[in-house]
OpenMM code with the backbone's topology and positions (N, CA, C; nanometers):
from openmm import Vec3, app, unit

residues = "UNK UNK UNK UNK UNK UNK UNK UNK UNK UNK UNK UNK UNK UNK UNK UNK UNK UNK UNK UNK UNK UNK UNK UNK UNK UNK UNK UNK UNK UNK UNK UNK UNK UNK UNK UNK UNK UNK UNK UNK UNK UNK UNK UNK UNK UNK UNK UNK UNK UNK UNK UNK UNK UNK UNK UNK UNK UNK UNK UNK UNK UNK UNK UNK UNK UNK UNK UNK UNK UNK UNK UNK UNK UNK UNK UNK UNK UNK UNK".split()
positions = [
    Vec3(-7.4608, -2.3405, -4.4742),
    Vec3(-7.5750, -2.4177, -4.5171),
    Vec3(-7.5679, -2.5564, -4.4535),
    Vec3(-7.7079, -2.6184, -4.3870),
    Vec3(-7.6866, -2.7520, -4.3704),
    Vec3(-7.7252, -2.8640, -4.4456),
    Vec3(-7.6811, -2.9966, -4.4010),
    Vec3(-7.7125, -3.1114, -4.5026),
    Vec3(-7.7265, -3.1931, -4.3946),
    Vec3(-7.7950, -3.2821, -4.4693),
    Vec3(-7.8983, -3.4403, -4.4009),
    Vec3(-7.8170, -3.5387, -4.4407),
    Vec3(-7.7110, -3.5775, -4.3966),
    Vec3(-7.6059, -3.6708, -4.4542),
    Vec3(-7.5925, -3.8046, -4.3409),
    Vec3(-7.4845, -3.8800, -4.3911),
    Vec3(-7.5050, -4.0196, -4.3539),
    Vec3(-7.3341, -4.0228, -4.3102),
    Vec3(-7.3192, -4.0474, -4.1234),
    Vec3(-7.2329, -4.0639, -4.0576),
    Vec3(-7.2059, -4.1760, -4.0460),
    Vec3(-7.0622, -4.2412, -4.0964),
    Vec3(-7.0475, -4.3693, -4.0471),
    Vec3(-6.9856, -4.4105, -3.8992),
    Vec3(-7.0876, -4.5263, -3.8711),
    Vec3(-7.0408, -4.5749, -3.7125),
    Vec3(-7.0079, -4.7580, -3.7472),
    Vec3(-6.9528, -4.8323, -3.6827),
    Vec3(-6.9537, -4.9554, -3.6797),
    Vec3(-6.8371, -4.9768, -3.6535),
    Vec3(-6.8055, -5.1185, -3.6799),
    Vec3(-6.6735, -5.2133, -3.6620),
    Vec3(-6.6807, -5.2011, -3.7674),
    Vec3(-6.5162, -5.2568, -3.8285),
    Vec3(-6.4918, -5.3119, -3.9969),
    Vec3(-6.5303, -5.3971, -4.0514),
    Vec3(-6.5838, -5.3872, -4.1685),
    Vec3(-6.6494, -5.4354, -4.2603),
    Vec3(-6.8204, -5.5256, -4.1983),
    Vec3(-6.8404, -5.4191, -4.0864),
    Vec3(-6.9980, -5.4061, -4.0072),
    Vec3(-7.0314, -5.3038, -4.0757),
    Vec3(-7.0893, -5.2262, -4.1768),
    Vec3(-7.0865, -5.0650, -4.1367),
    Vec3(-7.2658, -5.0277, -4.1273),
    Vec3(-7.2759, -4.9195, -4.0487),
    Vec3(-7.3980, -4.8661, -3.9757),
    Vec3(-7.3745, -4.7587, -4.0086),
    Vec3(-7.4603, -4.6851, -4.0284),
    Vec3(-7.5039, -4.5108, -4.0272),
    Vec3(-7.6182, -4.4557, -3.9471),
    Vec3(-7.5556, -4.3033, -3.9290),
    Vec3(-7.6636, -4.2501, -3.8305),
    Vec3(-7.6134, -4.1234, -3.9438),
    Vec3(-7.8138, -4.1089, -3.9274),
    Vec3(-7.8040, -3.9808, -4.0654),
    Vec3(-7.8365, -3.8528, -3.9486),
    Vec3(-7.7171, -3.7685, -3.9913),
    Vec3(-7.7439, -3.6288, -3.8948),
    Vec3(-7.7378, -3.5093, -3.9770),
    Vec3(-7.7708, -3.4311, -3.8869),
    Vec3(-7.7207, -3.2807, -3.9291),
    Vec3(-7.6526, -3.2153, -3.9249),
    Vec3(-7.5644, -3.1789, -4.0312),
    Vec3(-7.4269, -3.1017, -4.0137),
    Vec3(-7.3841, -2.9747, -4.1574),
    Vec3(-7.3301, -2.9261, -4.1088),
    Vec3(-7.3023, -2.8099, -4.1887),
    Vec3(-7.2720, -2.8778, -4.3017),
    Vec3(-7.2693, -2.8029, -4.4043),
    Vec3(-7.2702, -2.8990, -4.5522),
    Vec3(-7.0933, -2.9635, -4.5614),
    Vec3(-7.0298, -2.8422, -4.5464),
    Vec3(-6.8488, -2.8471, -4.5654),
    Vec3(-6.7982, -2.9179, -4.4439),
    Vec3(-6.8953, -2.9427, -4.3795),
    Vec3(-6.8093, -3.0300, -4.2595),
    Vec3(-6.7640, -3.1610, -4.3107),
    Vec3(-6.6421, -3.2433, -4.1762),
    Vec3(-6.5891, -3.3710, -4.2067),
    Vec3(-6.7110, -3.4417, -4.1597),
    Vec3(-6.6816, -3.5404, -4.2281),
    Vec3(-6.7754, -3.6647, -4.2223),
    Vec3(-6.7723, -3.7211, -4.0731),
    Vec3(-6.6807, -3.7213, -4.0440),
    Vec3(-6.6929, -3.7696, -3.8921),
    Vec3(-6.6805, -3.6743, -3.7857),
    Vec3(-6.7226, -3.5015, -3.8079),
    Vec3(-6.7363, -3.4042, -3.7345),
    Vec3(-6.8559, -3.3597, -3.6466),
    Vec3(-6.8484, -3.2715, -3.5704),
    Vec3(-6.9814, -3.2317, -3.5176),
    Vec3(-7.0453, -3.2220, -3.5583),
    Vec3(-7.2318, -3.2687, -3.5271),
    Vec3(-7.3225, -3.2436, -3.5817),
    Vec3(-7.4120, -3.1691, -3.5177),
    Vec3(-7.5357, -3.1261, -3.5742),
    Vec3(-7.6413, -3.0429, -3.4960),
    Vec3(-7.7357, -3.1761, -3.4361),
    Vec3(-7.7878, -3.2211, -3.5232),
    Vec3(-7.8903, -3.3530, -3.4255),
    Vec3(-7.9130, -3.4933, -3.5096),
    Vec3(-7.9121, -3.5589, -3.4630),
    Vec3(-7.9297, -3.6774, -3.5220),
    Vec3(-8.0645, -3.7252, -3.5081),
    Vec3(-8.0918, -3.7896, -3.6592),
    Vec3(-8.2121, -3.8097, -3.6804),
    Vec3(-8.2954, -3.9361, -3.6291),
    Vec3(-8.1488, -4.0228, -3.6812),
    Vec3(-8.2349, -4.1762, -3.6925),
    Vec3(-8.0955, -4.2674, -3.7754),
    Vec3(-8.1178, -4.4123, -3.7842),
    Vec3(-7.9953, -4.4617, -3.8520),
    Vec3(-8.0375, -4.5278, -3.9422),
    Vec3(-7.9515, -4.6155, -4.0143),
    Vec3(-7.9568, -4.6854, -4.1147),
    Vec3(-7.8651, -4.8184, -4.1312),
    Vec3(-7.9023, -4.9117, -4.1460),
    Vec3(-7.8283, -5.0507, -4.1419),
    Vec3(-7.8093, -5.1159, -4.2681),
    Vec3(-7.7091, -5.1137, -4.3680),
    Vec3(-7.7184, -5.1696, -4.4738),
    Vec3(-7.7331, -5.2966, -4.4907),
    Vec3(-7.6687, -5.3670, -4.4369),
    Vec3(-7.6670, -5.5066, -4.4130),
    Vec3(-7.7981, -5.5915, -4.3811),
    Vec3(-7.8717, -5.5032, -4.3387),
    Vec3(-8.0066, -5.5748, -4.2431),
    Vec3(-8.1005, -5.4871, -4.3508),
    Vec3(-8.0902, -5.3858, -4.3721),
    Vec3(-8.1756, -5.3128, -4.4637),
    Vec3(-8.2758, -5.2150, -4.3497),
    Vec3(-8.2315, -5.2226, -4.2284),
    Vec3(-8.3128, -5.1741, -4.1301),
    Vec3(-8.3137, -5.0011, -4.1525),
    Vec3(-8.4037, -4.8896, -4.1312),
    Vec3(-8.4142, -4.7478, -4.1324),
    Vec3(-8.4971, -4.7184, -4.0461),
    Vec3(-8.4512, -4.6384, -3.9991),
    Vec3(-8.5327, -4.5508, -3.8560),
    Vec3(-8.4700, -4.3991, -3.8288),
    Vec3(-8.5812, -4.3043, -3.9524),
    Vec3(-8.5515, -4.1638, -3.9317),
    Vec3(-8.6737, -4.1510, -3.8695),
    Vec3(-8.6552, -4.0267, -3.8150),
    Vec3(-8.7670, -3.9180, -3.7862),
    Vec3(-8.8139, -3.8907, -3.8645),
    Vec3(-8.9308, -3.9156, -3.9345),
    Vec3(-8.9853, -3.8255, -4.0492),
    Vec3(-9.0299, -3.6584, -4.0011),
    Vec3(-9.0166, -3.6951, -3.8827),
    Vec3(-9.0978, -3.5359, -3.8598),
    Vec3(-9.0026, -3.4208, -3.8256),
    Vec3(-8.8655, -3.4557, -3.7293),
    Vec3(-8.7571, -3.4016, -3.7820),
    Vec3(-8.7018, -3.3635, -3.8880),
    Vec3(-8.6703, -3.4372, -3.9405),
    Vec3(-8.6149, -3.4496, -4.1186),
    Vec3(-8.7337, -3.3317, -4.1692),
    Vec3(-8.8604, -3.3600, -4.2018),
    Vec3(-8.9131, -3.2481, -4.2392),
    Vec3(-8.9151, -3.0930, -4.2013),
    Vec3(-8.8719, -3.1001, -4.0539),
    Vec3(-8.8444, -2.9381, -4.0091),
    Vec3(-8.7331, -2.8874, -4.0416),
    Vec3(-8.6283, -2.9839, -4.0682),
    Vec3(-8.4912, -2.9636, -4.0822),
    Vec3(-8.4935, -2.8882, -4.2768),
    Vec3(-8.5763, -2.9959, -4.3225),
    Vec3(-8.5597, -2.9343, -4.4623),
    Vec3(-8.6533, -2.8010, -4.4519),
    Vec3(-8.7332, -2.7857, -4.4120),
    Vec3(-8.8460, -2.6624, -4.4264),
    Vec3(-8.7416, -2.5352, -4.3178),
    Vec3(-8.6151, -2.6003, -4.2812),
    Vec3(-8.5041, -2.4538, -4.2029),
    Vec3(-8.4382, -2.4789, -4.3230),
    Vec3(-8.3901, -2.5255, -4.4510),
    Vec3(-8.3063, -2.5129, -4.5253),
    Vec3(-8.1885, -2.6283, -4.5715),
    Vec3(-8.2354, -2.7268, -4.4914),
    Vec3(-8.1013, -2.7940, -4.4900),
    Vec3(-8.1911, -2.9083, -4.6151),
    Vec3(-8.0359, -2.8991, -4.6766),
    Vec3(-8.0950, -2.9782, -4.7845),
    Vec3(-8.0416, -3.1645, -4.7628),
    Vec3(-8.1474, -3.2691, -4.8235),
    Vec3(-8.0581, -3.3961, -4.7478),
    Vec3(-7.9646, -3.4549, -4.9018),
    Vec3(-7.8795, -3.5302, -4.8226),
    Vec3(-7.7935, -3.5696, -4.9969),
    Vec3(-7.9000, -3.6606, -5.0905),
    Vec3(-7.8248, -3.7438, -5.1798),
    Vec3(-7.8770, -3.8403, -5.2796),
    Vec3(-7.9303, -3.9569, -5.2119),
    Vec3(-7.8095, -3.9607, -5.1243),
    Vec3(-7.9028, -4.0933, -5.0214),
    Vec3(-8.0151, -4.1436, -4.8875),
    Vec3(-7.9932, -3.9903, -4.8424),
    Vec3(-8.0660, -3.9432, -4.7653),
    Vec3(-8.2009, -3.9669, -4.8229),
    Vec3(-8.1960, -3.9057, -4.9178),
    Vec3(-8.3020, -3.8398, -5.0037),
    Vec3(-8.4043, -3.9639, -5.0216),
    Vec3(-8.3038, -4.1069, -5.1165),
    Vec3(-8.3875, -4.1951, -5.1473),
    Vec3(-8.4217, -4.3017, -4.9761),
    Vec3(-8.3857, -4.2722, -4.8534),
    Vec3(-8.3861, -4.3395, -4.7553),
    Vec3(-8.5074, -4.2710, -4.7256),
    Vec3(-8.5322, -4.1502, -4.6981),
    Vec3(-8.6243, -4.0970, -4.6698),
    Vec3(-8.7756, -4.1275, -4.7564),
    Vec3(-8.7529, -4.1314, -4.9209),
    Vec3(-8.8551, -4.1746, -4.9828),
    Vec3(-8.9011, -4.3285, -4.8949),
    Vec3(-8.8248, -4.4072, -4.9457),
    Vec3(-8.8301, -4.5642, -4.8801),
    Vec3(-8.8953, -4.5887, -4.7601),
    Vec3(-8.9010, -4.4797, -4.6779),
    Vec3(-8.9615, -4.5152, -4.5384),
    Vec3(-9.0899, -4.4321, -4.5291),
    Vec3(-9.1492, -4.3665, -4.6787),
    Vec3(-9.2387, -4.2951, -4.6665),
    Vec3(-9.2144, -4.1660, -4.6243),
    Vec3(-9.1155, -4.0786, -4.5726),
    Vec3(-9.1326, -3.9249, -4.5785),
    Vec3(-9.1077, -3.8423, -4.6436),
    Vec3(-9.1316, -3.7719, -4.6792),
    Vec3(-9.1306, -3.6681, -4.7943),
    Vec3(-8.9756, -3.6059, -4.7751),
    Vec3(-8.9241, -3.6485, -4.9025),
    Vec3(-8.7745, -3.5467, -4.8860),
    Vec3(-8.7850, -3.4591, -5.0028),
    Vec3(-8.8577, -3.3321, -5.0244),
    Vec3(-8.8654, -3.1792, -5.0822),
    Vec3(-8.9272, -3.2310, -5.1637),
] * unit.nanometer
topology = app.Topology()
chain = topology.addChain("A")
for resn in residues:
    res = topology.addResidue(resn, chain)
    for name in ("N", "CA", "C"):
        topology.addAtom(name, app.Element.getBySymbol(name[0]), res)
């Protein structure tokens, strides 16, 4: 099964995410299928695909808790 989860990238105590696609049981810092778009906590900046993200959930992949509310926030429908 896949999931819409949130990869961390940055320097220390910078931290950045790029929300991808990856098998649900995978490591957090493992291969993914595609990457969507990222996320900047610090800046508050988001830039998914909404239109990805929606094909991805309509193949099954479900996105986590945070995904979920990142995706509301920028306007795309998460399920």
């Amino acid at each position: 099964m896949l999931a819409i989860k949130l990869k961390r990238v940055g320097k220390k105590r910078q931290p950045s995410y790029r929300v991808v696609v990856q098998p649900k049981r995978s490591k957090v810092r493992g291969n993914y299928v595609e990457d969507l778009g990222w996320y900047n906590p610090t800046t508050k900046e988001i830039k998914i695909s909404a239109v990805r993200a929606a094909h991805w959930i309509k193949c099954g992949a479900q996105p986590t808790a945070t995904v979920s509310n990142l995706l509301k926030k920028q306007g795309a429908k998460a399920k």
